[in-house]
TORKOL-4160 file (C-alpha; in steps of 0.2 Angstrom, whole numbers, padded with zeros to 4 digits, m for minus):
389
<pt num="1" X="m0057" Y="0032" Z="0051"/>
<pt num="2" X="m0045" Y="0021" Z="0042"/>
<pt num="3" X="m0046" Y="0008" Z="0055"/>
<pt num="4" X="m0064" Y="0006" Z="0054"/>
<pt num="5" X="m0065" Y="0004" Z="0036"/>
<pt num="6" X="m0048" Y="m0010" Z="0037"/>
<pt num="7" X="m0061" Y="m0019" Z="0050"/>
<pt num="8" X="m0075" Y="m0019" Z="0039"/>
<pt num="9" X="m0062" Y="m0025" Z="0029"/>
<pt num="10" X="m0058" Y="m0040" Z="0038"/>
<pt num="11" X="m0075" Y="m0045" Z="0045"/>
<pt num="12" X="m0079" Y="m0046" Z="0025"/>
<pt num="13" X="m0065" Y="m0057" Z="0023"/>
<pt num="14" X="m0069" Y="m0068" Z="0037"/>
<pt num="15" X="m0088" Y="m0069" Z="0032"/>
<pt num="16" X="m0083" Y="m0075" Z="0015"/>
<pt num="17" X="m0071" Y="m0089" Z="0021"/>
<pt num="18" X="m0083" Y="m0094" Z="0032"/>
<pt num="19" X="m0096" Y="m0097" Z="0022"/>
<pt num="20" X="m0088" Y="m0103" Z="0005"/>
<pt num="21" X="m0091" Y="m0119" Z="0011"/>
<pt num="22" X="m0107" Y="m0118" Z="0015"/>
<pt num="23" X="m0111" Y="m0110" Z="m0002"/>
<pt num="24" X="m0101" Y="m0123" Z="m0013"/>
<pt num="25" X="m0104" Y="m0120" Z="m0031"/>
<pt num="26" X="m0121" Y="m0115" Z="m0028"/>
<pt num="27" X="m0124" Y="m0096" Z="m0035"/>
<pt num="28" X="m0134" Y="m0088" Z="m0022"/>
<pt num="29" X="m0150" Y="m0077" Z="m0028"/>
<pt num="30" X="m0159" Y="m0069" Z="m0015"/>
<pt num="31" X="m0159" Y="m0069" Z="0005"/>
<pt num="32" X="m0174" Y="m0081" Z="0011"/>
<pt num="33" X="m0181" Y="m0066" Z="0022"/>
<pt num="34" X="m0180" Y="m0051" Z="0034"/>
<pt num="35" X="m0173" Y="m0063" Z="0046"/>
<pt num="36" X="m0167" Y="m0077" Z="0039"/>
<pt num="37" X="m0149" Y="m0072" Z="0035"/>
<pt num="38" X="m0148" Y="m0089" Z="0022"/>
<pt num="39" X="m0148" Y="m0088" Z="0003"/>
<pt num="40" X="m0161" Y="m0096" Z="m0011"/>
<pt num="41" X="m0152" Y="m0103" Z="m0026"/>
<pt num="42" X="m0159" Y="m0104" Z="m0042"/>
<pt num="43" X="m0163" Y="m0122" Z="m0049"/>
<pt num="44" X="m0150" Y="m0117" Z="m0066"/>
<pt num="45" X="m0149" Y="m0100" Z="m0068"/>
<pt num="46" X="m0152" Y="m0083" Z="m0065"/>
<pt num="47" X="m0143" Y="m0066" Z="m0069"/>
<pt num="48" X="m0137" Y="m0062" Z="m0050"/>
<pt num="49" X="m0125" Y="m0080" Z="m0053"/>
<pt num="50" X="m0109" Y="m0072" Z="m0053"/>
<pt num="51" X="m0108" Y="m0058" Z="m0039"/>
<pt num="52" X="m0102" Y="m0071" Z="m0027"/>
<pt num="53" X="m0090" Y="m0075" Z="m0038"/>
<pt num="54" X="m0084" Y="m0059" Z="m0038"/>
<pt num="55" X="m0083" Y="m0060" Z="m0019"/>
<pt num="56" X="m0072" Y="m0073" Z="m0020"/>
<pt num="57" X="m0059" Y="m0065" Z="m0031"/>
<pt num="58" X="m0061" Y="m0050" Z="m0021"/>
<pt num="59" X="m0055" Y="m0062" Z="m0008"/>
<pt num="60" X="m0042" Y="m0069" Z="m0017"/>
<pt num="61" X="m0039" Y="m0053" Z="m0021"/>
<pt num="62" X="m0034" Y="m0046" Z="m0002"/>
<pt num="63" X="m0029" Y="m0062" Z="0004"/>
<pt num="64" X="m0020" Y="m0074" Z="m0010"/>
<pt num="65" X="m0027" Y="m0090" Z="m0003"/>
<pt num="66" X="m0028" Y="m0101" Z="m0015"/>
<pt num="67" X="m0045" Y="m0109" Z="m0010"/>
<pt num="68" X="m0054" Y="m0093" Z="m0015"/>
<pt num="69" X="m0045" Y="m0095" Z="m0031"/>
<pt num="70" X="m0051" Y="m0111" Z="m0033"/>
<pt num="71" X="m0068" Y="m0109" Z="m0027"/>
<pt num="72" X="m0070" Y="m0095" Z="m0042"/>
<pt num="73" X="m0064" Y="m0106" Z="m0053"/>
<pt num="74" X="m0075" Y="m0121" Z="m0053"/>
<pt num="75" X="m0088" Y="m0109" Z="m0059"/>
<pt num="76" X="m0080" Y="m0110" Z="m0074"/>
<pt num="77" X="m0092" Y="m0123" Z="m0083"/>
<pt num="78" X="m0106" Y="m0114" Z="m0080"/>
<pt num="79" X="m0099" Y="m0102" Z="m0085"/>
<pt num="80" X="m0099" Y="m0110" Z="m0101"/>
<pt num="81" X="m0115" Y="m0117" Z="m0099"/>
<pt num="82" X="m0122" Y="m0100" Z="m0100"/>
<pt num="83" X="m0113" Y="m0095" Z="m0116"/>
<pt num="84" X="m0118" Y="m0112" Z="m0126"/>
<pt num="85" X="m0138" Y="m0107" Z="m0121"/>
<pt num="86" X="m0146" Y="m0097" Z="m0130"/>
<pt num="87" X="m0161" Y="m0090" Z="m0118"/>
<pt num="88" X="m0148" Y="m0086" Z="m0104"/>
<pt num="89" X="m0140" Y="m0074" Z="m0116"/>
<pt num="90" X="m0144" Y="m0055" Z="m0110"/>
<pt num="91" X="m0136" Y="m0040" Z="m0108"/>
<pt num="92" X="m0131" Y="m0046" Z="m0091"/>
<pt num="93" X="m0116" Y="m0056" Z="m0096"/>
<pt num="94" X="m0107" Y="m0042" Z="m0090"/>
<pt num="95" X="m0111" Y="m0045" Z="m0074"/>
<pt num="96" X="m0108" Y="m0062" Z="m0073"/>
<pt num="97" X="m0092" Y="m0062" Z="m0084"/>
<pt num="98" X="m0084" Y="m0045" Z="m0077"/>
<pt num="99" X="m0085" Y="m0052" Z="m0061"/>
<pt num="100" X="m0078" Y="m0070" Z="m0065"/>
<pt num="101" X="m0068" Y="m0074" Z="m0082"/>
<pt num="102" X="m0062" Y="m0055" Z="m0084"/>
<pt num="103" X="m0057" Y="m0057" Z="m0065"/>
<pt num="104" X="m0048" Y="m0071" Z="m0064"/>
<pt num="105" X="m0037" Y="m0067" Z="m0082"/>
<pt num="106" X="m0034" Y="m0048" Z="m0074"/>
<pt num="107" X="m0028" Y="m0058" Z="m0056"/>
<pt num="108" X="m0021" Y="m0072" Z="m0064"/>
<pt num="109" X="m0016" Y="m0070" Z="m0081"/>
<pt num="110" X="m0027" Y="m0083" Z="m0085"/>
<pt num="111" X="m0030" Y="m0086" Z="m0106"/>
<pt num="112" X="m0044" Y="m0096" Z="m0106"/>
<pt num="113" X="m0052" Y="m0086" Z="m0092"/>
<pt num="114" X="m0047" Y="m0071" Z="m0106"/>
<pt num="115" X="m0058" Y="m0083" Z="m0120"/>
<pt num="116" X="m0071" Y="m0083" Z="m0110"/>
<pt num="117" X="m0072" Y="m0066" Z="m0105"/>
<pt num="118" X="m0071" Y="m0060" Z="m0125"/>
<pt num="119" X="m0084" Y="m0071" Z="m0131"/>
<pt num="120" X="m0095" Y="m0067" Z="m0118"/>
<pt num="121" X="m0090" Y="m0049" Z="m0125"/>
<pt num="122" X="m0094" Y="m0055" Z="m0143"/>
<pt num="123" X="m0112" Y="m0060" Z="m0136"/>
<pt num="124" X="m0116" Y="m0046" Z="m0129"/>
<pt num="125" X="m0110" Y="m0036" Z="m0141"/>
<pt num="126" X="m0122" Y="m0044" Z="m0155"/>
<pt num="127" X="m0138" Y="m0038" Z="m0145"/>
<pt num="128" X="m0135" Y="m0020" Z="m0153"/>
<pt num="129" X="m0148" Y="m0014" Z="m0163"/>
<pt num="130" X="m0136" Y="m0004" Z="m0177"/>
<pt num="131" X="m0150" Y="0007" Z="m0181"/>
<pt num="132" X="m0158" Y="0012" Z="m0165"/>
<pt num="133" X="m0141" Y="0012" Z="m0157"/>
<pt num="134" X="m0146" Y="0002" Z="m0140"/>
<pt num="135" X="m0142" Y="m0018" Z="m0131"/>
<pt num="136" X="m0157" Y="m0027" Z="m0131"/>
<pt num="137" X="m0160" Y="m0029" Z="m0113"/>
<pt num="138" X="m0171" Y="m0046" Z="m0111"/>
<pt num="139" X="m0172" Y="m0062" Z="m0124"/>
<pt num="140" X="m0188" Y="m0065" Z="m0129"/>
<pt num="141" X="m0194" Y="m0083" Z="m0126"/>
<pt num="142" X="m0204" Y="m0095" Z="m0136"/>
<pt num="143" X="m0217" Y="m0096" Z="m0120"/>
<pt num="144" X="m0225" Y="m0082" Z="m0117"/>
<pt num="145" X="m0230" Y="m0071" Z="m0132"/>
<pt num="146" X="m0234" Y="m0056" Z="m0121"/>
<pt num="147" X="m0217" Y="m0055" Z="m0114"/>
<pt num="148" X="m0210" Y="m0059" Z="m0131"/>
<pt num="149" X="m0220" Y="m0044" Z="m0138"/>
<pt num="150" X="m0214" Y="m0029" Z="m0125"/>
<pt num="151" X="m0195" Y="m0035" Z="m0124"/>
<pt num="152" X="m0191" Y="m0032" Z="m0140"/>
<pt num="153" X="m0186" Y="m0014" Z="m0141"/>
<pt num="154" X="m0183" Y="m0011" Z="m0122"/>
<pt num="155" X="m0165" Y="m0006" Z="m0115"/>
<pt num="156" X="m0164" Y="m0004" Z="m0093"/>
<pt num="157" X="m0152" Y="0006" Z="m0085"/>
<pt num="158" X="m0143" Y="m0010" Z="m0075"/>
<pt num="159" X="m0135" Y="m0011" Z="m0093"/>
<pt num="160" X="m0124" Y="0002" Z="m0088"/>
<pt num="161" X="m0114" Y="m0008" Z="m0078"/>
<pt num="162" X="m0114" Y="m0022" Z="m0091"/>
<pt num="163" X="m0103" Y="m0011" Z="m0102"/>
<pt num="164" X="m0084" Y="m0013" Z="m0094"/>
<pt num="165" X="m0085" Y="m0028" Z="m0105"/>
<pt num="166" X="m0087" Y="m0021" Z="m0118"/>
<pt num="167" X="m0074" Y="m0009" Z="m0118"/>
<pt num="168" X="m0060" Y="m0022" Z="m0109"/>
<pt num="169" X="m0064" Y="m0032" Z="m0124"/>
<pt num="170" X="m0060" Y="m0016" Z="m0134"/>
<pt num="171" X="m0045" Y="m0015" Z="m0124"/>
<pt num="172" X="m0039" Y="m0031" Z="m0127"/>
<pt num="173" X="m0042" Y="m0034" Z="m0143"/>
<pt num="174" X="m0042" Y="m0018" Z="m0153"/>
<pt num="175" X="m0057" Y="m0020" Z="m0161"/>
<pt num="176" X="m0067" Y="m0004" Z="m0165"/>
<pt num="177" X="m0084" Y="m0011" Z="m0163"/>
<pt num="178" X="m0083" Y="m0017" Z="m0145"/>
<pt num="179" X="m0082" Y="0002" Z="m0141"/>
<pt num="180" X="m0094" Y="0007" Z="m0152"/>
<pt num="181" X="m0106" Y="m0002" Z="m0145"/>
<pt num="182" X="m0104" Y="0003" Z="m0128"/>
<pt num="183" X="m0104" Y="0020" Z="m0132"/>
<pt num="184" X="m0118" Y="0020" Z="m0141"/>
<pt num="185" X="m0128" Y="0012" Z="m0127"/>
<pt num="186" X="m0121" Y="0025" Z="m0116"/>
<pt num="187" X="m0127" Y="0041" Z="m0127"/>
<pt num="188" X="m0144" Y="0031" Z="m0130"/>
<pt num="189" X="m0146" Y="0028" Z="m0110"/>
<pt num="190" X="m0140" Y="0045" Z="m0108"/>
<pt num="191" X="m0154" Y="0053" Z="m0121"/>
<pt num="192" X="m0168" Y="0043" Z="m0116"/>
<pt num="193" X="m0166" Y="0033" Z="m0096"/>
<pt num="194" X="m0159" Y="0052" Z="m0088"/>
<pt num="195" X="m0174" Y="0063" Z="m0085"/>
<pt num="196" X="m0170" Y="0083" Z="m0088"/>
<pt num="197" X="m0169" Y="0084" Z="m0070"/>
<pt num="198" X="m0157" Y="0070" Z="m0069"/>
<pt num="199" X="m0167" Y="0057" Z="m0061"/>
<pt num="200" X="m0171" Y="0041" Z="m0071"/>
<pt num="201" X="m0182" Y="0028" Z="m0080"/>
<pt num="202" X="m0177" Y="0012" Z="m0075"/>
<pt num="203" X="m0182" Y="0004" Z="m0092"/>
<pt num="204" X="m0187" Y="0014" Z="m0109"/>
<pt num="205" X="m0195" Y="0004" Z="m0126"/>
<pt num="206" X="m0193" Y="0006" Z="m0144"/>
<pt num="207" X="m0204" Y="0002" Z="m0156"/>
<pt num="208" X="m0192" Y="m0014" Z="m0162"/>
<pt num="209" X="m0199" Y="m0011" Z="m0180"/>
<pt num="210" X="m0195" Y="0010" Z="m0183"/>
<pt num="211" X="m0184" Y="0010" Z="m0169"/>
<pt num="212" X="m0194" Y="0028" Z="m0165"/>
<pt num="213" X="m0194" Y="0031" Z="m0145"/>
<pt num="214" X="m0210" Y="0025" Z="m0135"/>
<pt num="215" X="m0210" Y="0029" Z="m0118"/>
<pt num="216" X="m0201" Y="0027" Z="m0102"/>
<pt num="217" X="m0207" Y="0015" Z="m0090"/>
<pt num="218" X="m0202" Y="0006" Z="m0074"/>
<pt num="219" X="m0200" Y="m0011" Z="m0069"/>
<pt num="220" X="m0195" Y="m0012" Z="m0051"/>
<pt num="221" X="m0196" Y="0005" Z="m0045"/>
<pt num="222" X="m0213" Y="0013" Z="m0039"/>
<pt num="223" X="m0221" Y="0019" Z="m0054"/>
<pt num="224" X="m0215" Y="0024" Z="m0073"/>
<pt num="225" X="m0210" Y="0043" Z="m0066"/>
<pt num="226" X="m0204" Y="0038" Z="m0050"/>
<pt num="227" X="m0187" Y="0034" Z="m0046"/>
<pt num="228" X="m0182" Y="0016" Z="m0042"/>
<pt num="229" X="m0166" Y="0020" Z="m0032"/>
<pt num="230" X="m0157" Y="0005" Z="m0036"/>
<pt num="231" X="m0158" Y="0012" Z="m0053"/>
<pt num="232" X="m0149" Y="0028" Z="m0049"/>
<pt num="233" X="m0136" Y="0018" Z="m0041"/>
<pt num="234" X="m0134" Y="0009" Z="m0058"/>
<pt num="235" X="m0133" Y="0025" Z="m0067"/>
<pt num="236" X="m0120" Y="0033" Z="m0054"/>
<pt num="237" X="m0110" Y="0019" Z="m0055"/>
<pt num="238" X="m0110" Y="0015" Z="m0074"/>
<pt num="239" X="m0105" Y="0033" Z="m0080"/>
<pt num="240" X="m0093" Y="0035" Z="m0069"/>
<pt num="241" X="m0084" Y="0019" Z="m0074"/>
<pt num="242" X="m0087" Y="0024" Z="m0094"/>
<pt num="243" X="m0076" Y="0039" Z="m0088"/>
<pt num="244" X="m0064" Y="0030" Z="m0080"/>
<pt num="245" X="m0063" Y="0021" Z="m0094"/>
<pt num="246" X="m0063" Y="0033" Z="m0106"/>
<pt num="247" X="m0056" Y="0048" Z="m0099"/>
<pt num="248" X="m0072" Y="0057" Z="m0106"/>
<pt num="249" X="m0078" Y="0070" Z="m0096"/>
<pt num="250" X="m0095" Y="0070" Z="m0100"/>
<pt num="251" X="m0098" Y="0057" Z="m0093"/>
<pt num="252" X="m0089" Y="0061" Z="m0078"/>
<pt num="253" X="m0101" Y="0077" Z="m0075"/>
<pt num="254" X="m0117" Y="0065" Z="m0078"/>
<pt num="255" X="m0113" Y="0054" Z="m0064"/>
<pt num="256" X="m0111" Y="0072" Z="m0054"/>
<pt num="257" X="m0128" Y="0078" Z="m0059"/>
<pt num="258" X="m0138" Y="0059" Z="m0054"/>
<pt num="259" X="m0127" Y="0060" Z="m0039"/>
<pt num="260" X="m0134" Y="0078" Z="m0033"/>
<pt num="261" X="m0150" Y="0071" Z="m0037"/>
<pt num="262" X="m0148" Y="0057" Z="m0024"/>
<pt num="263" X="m0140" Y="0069" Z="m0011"/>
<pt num="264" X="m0157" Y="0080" Z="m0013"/>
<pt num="265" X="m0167" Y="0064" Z="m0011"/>
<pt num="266" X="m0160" Y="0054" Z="0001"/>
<pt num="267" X="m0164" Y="0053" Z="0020"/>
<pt num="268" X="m0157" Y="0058" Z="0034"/>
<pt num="269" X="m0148" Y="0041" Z="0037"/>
<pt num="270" X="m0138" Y="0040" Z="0021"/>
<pt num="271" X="m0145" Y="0024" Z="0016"/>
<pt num="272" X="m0158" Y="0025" Z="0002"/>
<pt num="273" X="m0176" Y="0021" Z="0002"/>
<pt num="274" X="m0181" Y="0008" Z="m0012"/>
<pt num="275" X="m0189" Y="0020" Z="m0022"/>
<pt num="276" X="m0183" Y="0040" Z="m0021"/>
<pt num="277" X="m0199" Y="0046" Z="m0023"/>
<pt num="278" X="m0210" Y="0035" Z="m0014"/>
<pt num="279" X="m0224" Y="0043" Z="m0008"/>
<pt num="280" X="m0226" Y="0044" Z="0012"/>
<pt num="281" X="m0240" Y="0034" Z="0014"/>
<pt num="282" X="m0232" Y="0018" Z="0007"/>
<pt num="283" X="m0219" Y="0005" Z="0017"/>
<pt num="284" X="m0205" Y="0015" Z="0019"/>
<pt num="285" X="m0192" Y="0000" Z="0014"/>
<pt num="286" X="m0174" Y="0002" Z="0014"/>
<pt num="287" X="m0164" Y="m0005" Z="m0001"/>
<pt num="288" X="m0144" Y="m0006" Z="0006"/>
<pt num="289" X="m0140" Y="m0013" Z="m0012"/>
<pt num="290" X="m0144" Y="0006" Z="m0017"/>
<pt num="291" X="m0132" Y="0011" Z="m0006"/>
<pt num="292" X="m0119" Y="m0001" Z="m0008"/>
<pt num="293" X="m0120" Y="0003" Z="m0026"/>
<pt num="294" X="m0122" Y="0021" Z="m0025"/>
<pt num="295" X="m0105" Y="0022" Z="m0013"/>
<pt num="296" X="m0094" Y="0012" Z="m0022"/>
<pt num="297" X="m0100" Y="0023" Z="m0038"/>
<pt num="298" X="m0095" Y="0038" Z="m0030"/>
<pt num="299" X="m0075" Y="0031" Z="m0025"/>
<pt num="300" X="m0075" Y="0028" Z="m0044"/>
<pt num="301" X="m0081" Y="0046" Z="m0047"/>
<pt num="302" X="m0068" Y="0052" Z="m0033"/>
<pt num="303" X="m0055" Y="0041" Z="m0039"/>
<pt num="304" X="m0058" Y="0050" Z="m0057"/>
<pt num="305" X="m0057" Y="0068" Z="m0052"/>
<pt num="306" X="m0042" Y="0064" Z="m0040"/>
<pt num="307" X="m0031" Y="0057" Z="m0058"/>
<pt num="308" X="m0037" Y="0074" Z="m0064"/>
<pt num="309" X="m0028" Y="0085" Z="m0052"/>
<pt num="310" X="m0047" Y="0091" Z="m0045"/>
<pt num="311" X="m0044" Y="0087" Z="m0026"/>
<pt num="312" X="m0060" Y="0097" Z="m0018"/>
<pt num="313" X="m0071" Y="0085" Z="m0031"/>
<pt num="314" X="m0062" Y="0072" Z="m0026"/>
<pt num="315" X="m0064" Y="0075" Z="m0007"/>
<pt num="316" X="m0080" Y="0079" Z="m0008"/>
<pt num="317" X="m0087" Y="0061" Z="m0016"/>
<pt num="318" X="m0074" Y="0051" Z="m0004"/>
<pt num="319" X="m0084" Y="0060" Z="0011"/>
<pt num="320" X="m0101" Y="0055" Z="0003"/>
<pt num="321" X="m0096" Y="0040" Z="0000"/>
<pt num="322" X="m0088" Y="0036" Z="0016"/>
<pt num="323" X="m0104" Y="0040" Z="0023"/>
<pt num="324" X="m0115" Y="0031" Z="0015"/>
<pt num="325" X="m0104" Y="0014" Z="0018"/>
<pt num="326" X="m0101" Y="0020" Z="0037"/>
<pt num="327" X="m0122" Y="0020" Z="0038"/>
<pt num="328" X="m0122" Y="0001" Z="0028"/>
<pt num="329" X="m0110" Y="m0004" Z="0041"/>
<pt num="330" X="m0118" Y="0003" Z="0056"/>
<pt num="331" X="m0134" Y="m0003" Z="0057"/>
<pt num="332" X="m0134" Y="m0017" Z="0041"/>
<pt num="333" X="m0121" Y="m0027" Z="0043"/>
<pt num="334" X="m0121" Y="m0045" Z="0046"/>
<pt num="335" X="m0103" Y="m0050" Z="0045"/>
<pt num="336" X="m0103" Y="m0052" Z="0066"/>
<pt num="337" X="m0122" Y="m0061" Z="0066"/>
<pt num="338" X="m0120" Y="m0081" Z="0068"/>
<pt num="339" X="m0124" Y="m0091" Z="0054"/>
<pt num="340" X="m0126" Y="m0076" Z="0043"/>
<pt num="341" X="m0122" Y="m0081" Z="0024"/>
<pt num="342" X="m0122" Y="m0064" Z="0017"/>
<pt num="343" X="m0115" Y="m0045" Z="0022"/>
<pt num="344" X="m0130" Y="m0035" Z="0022"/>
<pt num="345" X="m0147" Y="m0035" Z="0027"/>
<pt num="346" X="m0162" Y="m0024" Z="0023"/>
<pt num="347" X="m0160" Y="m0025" Z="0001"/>
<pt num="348" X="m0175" Y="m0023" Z="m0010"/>
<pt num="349" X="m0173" Y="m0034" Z="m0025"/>
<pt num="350" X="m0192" Y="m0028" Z="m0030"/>
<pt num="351" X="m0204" Y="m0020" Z="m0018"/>
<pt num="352" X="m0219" Y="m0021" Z="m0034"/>
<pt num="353" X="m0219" Y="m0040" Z="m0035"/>
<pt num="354" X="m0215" Y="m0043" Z="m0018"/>
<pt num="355" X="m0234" Y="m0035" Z="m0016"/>
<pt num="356" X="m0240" Y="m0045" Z="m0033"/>
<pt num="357" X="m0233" Y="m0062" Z="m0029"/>
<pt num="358" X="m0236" Y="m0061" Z="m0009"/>
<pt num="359" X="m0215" Y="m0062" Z="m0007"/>
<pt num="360" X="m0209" Y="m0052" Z="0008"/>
<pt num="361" X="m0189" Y="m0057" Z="0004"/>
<pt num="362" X="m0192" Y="m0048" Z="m0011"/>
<pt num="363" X="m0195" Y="m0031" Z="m0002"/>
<pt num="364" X="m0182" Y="m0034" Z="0014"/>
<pt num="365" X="m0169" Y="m0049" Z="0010"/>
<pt num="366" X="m0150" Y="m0050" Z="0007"/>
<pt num="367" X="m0145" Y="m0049" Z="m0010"/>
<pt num="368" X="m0129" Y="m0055" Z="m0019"/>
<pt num="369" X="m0125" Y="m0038" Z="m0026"/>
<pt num="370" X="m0128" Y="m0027" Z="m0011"/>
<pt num="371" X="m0115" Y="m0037" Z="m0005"/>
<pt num="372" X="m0102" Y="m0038" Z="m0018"/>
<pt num="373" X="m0102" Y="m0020" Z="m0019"/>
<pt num="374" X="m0102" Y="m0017" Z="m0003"/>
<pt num="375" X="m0085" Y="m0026" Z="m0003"/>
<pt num="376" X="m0079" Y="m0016" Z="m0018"/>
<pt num="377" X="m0085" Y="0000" Z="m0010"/>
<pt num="378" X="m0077" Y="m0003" Z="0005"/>
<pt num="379" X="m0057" Y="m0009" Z="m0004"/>
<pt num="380" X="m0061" Y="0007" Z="m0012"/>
<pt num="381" X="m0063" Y="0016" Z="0002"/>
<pt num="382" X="m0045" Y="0010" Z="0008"/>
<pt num="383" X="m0037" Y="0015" Z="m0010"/>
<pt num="384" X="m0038" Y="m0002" Z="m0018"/>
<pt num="385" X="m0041" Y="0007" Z="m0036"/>
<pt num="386" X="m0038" Y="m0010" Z="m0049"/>
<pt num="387" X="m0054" Y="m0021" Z="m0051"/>
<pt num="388" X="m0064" Y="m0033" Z="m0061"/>
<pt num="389" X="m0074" Y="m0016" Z="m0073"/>
């Protein structure tokens, strides 16, 4: 088994030499299409800019070669350019900051990667809403009054993932209200994204005026009481890493209970259909970034348990795991297919507006964080245990 997962391994390492070249300092978005294994770049921005970079020091990482390193790097004014722009501010910087500036100081000691990362931290940190005790999810623009009006008071599970940074910052810095503010985003999505049954909304509002809770909704997944899987993936992954970092067992146990709610869901094949309660009569897409996600959460979760001296829990989500990354690789995998630019095929960035906007790559495409996980879940799945979260 090992020797399987070192392969996957090395043909990820190979498959991100190869095409950093090709790639350059462009950011990729999304896959062009079911077949067409090349990426779409945004014109300036969008919020999926930094999990190649991650890819790369992941890389680095594994290999030490400096070109990795310095591929990673050169990001580094847009970096910048992100933080001095107001619009671009959301409660993704922790994905594009975790996975770049905080990588490249943990790697390489770097202090004005370290700069970055904290005021990146200090951005996201002033989108908390003190009274209703939640990030602000999406800026609202000066364009579009409706999309102005219904961002306001709405949080998204994805921000789970965005709060390592917080708490590194917290870390680093010993400032109380970096923490603060990450846990009280996690008790809030805890309260109001995790359904009684452990599924979960993939967005909930506020009314931004009381701050009383509205309503849960959905914004990708198939409809406001379905659940988007790539959303549980969010939610597995993100409280296990609070956790981890934390040492808080509730959390711990949540990411359990939305993990047995996958298991009960899933099919048969270990890789998760884009929505977990998508009703039989619809296209039955796969979404591989819900795997990716959902195993490399589950490592964490298995890494947690194994500190804590409870070996049969610990077994028992490296075996799921291991499964579900084993099924990515078996039958998703691009790393051996010629002039592919990403790892995986078959992800569902959004099935919804792939119907409204007539987009099939948004229903079956690569996608950038499909694949960066997919690299983290499988060093994890070989014992690498020190990332970039």
């Amino acid at each position: 088994m090992m020797n399987d997962l070192e392969k996957i391994k090395l043909n990820i390492v190979d498959s991100v030499v190869r095409n950093a070249p090709i790639i350059g300092l462009r950011n990729p978005m999304i896959g062009a299409g079911a077949d067409k294994h090349q990426w779409i770049y945004p014109e300036e921005y969008f919020w999926t800019d930094s999990f190649w970079t991650g890819e790369l020091w992941l890389a680095y990482m594994v290999t030490g070669k400096q070109e990795l390193k310095n591929m990673a790097r050169m990001r580094n004014a847009h970096l910048q350019k992100i933080l001095n722009t107001p619009l671009w501010l959301n409660h993704d910087l922790g994905f594009e900051f975790s996975l770049s500036a905080v990588a490249d100081y943990k790697l390489t000691g770097n202090l004005k990667a370290r700069e970055l990362g904290l005021r990146a931290a200090e951005a996201l940190r002033s989108r908390y809403n003190w009274n209703g005790e939640y990030i602000v999810a999406w800026t609202a623009g000066a364009e579009d009054k409706a999309h102005a009006e219904s961002v306001q008071g709405k949080i998204i599970i994805d921000c789970m993932q965005n709060l390592p940074l917080l708490l590194w910052a917290y870390e680093e810095t010993n400032i109380e209200s970096f923490k603060q503010v990450a846990i009280g985003q996690a008790e809030t999505s805890l309260k109001y994204l995790v359904r009684d049954d452990f599924s979960t909304y993939h967005t909930f509002d506020f009314d931004p005026v009381t701050n009383k809770p509205l309503r849960g909704c959905t914004h990708q997944g198939y409809s406001d009481e379905s659940c988007w899987s790539r959303g549980q993936g969010w939610a597995i992954h993100g409280f296990a890493q609070v956790a981890m970092m934390t040492g808080d067992p509730r959390y711990a146990e949540l990411s359990e209970k939305l993990t047995e709610y996958m298991l009960d869901k899933i099919t048969d094949d270990m890789v998760p259909i884009w929505d977990y309660l998508l009703p039989e009569h619809e296209t039955q897409f796969k979404d591989t970034s819900a795997g990716s996600l959902t195993s490399a959460g589950l490592y964490i979760l298995s890494e947690y348990f194994s500190k804590r001296g409870q070996k049969d829990k610990a077994e028992y989500y490296q075996i799921i795991a291991t499964q579900m990354l084993l099924a990515l690789h078996q039958n998703y995998d691009l790393t051996q297919q010629e002039g592919a630019q990403g790892l995986l095929s078959n992800s569902a960035s959004s099935v919804p507006h792939s119907i409204q906007r007539n987009l099939p790559n948004l229903a079956n495409a690569m996608l950038p964080y499909g694949d960066y996980y997919y690299f983290e879940a499988t060093l994890r799945s070989i014992g690498h245990t020190k990332f970039f979260w």
